[in-house]
N, C-alpha and C positions, 0 to 999 in steps of 0.2 A: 504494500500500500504506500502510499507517496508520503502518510503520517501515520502513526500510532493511533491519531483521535479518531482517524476514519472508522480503523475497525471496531474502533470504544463506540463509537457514534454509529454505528451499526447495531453492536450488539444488542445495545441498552433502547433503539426506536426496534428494534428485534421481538425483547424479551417483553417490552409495553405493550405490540400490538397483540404478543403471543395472551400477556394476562389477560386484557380486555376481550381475547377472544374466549377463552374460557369462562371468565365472569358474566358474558351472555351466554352461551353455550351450555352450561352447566346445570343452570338455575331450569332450561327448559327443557333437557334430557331428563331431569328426578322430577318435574313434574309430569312427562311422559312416561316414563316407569311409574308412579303414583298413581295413574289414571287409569292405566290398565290392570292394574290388581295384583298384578305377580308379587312384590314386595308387602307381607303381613305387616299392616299398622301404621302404612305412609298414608294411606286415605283418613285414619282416625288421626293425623295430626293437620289434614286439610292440606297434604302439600299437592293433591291435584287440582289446587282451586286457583281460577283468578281472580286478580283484585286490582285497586288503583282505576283511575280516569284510563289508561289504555290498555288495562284487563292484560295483567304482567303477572308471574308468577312470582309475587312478592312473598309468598311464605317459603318455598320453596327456595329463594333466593335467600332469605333468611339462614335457611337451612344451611347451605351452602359454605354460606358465610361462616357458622358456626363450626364445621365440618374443615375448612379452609385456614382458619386461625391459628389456632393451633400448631399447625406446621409452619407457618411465618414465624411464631415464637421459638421455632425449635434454636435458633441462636447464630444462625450465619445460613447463607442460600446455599452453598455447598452442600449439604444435607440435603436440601430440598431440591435440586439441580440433579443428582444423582438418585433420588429415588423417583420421580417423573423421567427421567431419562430409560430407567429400571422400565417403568409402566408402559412408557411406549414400545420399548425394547420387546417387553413381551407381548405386546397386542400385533406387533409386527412379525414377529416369531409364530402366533398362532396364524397369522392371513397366510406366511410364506410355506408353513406346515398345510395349511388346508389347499394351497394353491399345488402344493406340491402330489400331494393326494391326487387331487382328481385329475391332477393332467397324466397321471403316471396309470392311475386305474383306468383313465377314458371311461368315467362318468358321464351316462347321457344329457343331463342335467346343465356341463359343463358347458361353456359359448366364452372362450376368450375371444375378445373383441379388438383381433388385428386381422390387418387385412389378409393377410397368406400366415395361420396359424403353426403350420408344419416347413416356415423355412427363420424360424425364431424356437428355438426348443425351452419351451417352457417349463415342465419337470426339471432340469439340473438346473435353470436359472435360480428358480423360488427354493429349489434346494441347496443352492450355495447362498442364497440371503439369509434362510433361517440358520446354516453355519453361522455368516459374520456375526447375527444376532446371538446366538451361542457366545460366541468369539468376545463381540461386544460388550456383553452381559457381564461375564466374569472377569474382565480384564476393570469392568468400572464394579462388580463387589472388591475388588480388593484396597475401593480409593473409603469404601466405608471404615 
């Protein structure tokens, strides 16, 4: 980079627009989980309801909140940086595991959506992702 402040000044309009995307995000996935019932006891605290002048999931968001804090106190973002790093790590380990699955079983179910699917080998790609994610995973357990 031509300065150091660029990449700082990256990081930091990076990691603002990353929270604000969760802080909306969040608040209306657990009141969609809430709504549909699967979770015993999210309906008896009301977080499938809206409220406010534009009908927001403000208890839910509440929630959120409460659920969120906590781990801001935990004492420095390092902590917090490596265990969401953790969480996406494994939500991408599961997609590259199920991608790897069906393109290897030729599930009929299955429609990857490129134009010539058999001159891009899709099984060993999603199975060398879920590797680095392996790879990835425990090279950041051992920064805990």
């Amino acid at each position: 980079f031509p300065s150091k402040y660029v990449g700082l000044g990256g990081t930091v309009v990076v990691g603002i627009g990353s929270c604000v995307s969760c802080l909306d995000v969040a608040p209306t996935i657990l009141r969609t989980i809430a709504a549909s019932g699967h979770v015993p006891g999210a309906e008896s605290l009301g977080l499938h309801l809206l409220s406010g002048r534009h009908s927001e999931p403000q208890r839910a968001t509440a929630f959120t909140l409460l659920l969120a804090v906590p781990f801001a106190w935990l004492g420095g973002l390092e902590m917090v940086a490596l265990i969401a790093a953790m969480l996406f790590l494994q939500m991408y380990l599961t997609m590259d595991v199920c991608c790897c699955l069906l393109a290897s079983l030729r599930a009929p179910g299955w429609r990857p959506r490129f134009p010539n699917p058999k001159a891009f080998p899709l099984a060993p790609a999603a199975g060398a992702g879920a590797a680095l994610c392996v790879v990835t995973f425990y090279m950041l357990s051992f920064k805990l």
